[in-house]
C-alpha positions, 0 to 999 in steps of 0.5 A, spaced: 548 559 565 542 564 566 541 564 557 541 557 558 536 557 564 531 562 559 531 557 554 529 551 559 525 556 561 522 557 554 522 550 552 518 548 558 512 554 557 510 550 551 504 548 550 502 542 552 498 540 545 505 543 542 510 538 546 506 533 544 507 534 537 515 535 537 515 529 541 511 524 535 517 527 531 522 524 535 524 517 535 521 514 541 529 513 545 529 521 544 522 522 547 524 518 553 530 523 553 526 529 554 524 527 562 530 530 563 528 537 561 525 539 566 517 537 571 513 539 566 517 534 560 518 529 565 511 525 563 509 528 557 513 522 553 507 518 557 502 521 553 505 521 546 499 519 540 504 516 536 509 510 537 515 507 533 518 501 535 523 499 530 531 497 531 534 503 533 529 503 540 535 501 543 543 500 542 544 493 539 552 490 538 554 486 532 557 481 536 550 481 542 547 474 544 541 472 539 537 472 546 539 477 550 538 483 543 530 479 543 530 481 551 532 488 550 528 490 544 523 487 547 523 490 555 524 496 552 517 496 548 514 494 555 516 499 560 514 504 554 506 501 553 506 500 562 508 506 564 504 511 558 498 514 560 494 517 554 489 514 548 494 511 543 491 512 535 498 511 532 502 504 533 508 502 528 512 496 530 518 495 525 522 490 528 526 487 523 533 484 527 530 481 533 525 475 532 519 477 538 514 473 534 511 470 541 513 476 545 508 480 540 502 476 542 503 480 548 504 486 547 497 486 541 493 481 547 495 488 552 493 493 547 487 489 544 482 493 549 483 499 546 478 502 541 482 509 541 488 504 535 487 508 528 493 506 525 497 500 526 504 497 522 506 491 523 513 490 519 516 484 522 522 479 520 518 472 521 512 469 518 508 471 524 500 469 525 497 473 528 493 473 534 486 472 535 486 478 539 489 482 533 482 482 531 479 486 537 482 492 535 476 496 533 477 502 532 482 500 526 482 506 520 489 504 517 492 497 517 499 495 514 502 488 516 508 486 513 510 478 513 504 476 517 499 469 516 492 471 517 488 467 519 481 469 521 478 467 527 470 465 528 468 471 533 471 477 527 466 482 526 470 486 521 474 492 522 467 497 521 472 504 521 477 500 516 479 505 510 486 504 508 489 497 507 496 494 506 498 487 506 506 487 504 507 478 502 502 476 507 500 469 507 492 469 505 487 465 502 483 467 496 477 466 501 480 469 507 482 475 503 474 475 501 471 475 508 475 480 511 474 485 505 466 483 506 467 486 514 470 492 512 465 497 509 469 503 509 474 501 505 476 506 501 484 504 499 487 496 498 495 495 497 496 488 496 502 486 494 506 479 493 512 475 491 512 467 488 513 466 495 507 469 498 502 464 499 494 467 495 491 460 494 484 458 495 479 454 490 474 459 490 472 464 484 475 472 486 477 475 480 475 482 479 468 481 480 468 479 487 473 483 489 469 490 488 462 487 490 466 487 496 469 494 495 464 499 494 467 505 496 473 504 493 479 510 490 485 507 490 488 500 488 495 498 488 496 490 486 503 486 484 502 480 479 501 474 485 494 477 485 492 480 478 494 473 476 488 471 481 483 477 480 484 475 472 483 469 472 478 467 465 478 473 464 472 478 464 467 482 460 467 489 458 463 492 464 463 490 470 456 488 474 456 495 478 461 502 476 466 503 480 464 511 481 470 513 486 475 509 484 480 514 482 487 511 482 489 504 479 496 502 480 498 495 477 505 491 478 508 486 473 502 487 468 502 482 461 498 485 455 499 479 451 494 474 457 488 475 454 485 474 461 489 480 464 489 485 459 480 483 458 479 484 466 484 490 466 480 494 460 474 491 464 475 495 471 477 501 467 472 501 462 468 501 469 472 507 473 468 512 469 471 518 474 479 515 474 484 520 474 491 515 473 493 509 471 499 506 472 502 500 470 508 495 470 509 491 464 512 483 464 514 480 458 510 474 456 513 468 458 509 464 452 505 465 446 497 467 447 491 469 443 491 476 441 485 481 444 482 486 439 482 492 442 477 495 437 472 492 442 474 497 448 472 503 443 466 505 447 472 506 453 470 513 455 475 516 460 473 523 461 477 525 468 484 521 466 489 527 468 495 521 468 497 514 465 504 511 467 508 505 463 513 502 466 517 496 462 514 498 456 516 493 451 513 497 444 509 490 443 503 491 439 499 489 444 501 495 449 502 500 443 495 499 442 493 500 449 497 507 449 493 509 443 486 507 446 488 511 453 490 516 449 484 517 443 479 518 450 482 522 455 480 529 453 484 531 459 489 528 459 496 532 463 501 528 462 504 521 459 509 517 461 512 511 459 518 508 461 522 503 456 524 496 458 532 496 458 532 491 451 528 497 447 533 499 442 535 506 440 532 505 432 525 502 436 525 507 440 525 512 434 519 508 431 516 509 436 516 516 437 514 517 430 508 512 430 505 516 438 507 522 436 507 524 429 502 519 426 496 522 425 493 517 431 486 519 435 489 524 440 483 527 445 487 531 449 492 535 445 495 538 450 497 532 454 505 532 456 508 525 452 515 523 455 518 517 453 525 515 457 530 510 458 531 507 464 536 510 469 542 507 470 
């Protein structure tokens, strides 16, 4: 009894910065547990920066009413946000099993005062729209939104502190997108990524030209084919109007070289980055015949900080081979190459191809760059 006095004892005597931190490493139904530790643990859940609210909140049985998990869930998340007391800068709400759309409005609607919010996730099951109070949350640096609908409200000012952005199957106009990305300045990272679900429509033009005027600070960009498809359309010149000095990352999913549009606007954004450090790529099959792009005009490409180029899928068509060999001849310190072939390369194709990028005397900037070519894994 008395070791196990001394070890409370010692648990209690931390500092209060140092409690605070054990417990945002805790899910939220274990740091509520600490109260019972001692006076000193009793309340200091109630200040926690950081708060998770996801399925394992609370205990859930397979064979619970609909209602009844929705009226759980959603009390816990309540009586969590009415008794805390400090500034909250972390929130993420992962619900996936209940649907608590408009119980969400109530909980964004009693947070929408405060400006101390820097990171928000939002990963719900359903379709939801957000609320107009959504927009009042200021002091947003990181956002990410799972299956929302976004629709922007007159009053919006923008998110000014805004420097990370994730939209994950989220339904929005081309206009929509375009007005937000203009009201958050600062934004220094954008994932968007979609399906054939996902709803990106609009009439208006914003392909890569309009979407960087909106991103002047930019280093990292990650998109799926909904939206290069969109960002591509009619394809694009060699330059764009303004150099992307801090982009530093461009990850692109679902890529095809033989769409002269895609493949023009990507050499295009590239050929801007003149401090990009990785490229990766996924490629696609073409779904039908196009007209071949000529890469030999993409020979004035300099890319003179590019450490790593990723190809996922690769097809060994001549289009891709191509782009391989183009990267590779201007990338004087390249580290690492890797490509990953597509399930349908054949062994002897793979051998080929080999011998064509490894021991042809092709341009090669950086010698010393590590080529790895593989097969996928099983």
């Amino acid at each position: 009894m008395k070791a196990q006095h001394q070890s409370l004892d010692r648990i209690s005597a931390l500092p209060q910065d140092t409690m605070e931190k054990v417990l945002s490493l805790m899910p939220i139904r274990d740091a509520l547990r600490t109260s019972i530790l001692s006076k000193k643990w009793r309340y200091c859940w109630t200040r926690m920066p950081k708060l998770v609210f996801d399925d394992n909140m609370v205990k859930l049985s397979s064979n619970m009413e609909e209602e009844i998990e929705k009226y759980k869930v959603v009390n816990a998340i309540f009586h969590v946000l009415l008794l805390h007391k400090g500034p909250i800068s972390e929130l993420c709400i992962c619900i996936i099993d209940a649907e608590i759309g408009n119980e969400i409005d109530q909980i964004i609607l009693h947070l929408s005062w405060s400006k101390n919010i820097k990171k928000f996730r939002l990963w719900i099951y359903e379709y939801y729209k957000l609320p107009c109070s959504f927009f009042s949350l200021q002091g947003l640096e990181c956002l990410e939104l799972l299956y929302c609908k976004v629709e922007i409200p007159l009053m919006f000012n923008g998110f000014s502190m805004l420097k990370s952005l994730g939209f994950y199957y989220v339904n929005i106009t081309a206009k929509m997108l375009q007005q937000f990305l203009t009201a958050c300045p600062l934004l220094e990272g954008i994932t968007l990524i979609g399906n054939h679900q996902t709803d990106f429509t609009g009439g208006n033009k914003f392909t890569f030209v309009e979407l960087f005027k909106c991103l002047p600070l930019i280093q990292g960009v990650n998109f799926s084919s909904v939206y290069i498809k969109h960002f591509t359309a009619g394809g694009m010149s060699q330059k764009l109007p303004a150099s992307l000095v801090y982009l530093r990352i461009l990850i692109l999913d679902q890529v095809c070289f033989h769409n002269q549009n895609e493949l023009s606007s990507i050499l295009c954004v590239i050929n801007s980055s003149p401090n990009l450090e990785k490229i990766k790529l996924k490629m696609i099959r073409p779904d039908r015949q196009y007209t071949m792009l000529d890469l030999q005009d993409y020979s004035g490409i300099n890319l003179d900080h590019l450490k790593e180029l990723e190809i996922i899928s690769f097809h060994k068509y001549t289009p891709e081979m191509e782009f391989v060999k183009l990267i590779m001849a201007k990338s004087p310190l390249l580290k690492r190459a890797r490509i990953e072939l597509n399930i349908s390369v054949s062994v002897h194709e793979e051998v080929k191809m080999l011998r064509d990028l490894l021991f042809l005397p092709i341009p090669r900037a950086s010698p010393a760059a590590k080529f790895i070519i593989e097969r996928p894994k099983k």
